[in-house]
TITIDREN-772392 format. One record per residue (C-alpha): z, y, x; residue number from 0. Coordinates in Angstrom, 1 decimal. Layout:
N
        w        v        u   seq
        Z        Y        X   NUM
...
***
This chain:
100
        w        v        u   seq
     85.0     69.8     29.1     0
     85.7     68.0     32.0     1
     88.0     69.0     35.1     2
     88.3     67.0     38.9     3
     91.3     66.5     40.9     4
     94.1     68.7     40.3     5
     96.9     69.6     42.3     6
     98.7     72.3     39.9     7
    102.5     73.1     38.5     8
    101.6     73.1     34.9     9
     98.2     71.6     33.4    10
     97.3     72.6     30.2    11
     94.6     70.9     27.7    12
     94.0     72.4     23.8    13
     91.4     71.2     21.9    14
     91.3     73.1     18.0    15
     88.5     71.0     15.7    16
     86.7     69.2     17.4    17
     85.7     67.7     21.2    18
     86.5     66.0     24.0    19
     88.4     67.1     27.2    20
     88.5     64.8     30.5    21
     91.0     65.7     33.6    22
     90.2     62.6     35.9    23
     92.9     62.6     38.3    24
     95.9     64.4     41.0    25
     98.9     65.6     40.0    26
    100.9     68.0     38.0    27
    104.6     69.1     38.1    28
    104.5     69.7     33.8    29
    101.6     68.9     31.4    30
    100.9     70.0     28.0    31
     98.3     68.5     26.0    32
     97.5     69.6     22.4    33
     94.8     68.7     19.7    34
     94.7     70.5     16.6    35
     91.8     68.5     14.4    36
     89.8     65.4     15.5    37
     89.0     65.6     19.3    38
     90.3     63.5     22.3    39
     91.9     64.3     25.4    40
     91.5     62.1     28.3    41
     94.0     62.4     31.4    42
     95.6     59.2     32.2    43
     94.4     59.5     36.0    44
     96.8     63.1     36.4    45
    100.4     61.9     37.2    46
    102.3     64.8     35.8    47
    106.6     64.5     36.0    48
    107.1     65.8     32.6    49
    104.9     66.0     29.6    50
    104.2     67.8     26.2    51
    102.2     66.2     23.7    52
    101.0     67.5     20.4    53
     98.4     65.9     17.8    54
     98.0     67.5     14.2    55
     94.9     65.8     12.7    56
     93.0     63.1     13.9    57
     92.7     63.4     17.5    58
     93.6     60.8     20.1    59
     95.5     61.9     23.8    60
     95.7     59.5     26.4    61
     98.2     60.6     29.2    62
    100.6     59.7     31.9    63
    104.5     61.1     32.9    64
    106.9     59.5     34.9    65
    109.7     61.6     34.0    66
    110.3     63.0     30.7    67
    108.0     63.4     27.7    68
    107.7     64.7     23.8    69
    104.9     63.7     21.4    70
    104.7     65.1     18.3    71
    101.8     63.6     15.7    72
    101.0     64.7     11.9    73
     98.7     62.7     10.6    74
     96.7     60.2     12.2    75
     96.4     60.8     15.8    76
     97.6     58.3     18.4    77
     98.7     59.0     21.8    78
     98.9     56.5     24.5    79
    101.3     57.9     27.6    80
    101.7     55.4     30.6    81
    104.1     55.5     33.7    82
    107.4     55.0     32.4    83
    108.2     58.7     31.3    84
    112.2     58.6     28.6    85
    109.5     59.9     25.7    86
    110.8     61.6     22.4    87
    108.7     60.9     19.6    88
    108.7     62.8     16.4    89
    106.1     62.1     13.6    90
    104.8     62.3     10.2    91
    101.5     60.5      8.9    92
    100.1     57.3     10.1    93
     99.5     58.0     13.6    94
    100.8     55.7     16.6    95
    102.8     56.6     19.8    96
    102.7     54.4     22.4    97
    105.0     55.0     25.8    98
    104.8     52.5     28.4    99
***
């Protein structure tokens, strides 16, 4: 799946088993982005002020907040959130968070 420029309050990606999901750009007051299996979400071009981030499997989210963020990972998924969101990472496996 693959979705424009947005200009929303709350965007909202879930992938469950497998695939991909692409939102290339804008902006979005909250964000919440889950994977439940081995797919990948894509949407470091929306600038959302807060963010939600969930991976339980193998999947891979890469994201931006400049605000606040959680990520939550079981197993080994890796998430990758740019623009300087405070994030609060809680995990269990061998997946990597990555908050920059």
């Amino acid at each position: 799946m693959q979705v424009g420029q947005v200009e929303v309050g709350t965007l909202k990606l879930d992938i469950a088993g497998s695939g991909n999901a692409r939102a290339s750009g804008g902006r979005a007051k909250s964000a919440d982005y889950g994977i439940a299996g081995s797919g990948g979400i894509d949407a470091k071009g929306v600038a959302a002020e807060t963010a939600s981030v969930s991976v339980a499997g193998s999947g891979g989210v890469q994201a931006q907040a400049t605000g606040t963020a959680s990520v939550s990972i079981m197993g080994s998924g890796d998430v990758d959130l740019t623009g300087g969101a405070k994030c609060t990472i809680s995990k269990a496996g061998s997946g990597n968070a990555r908050c920059s």
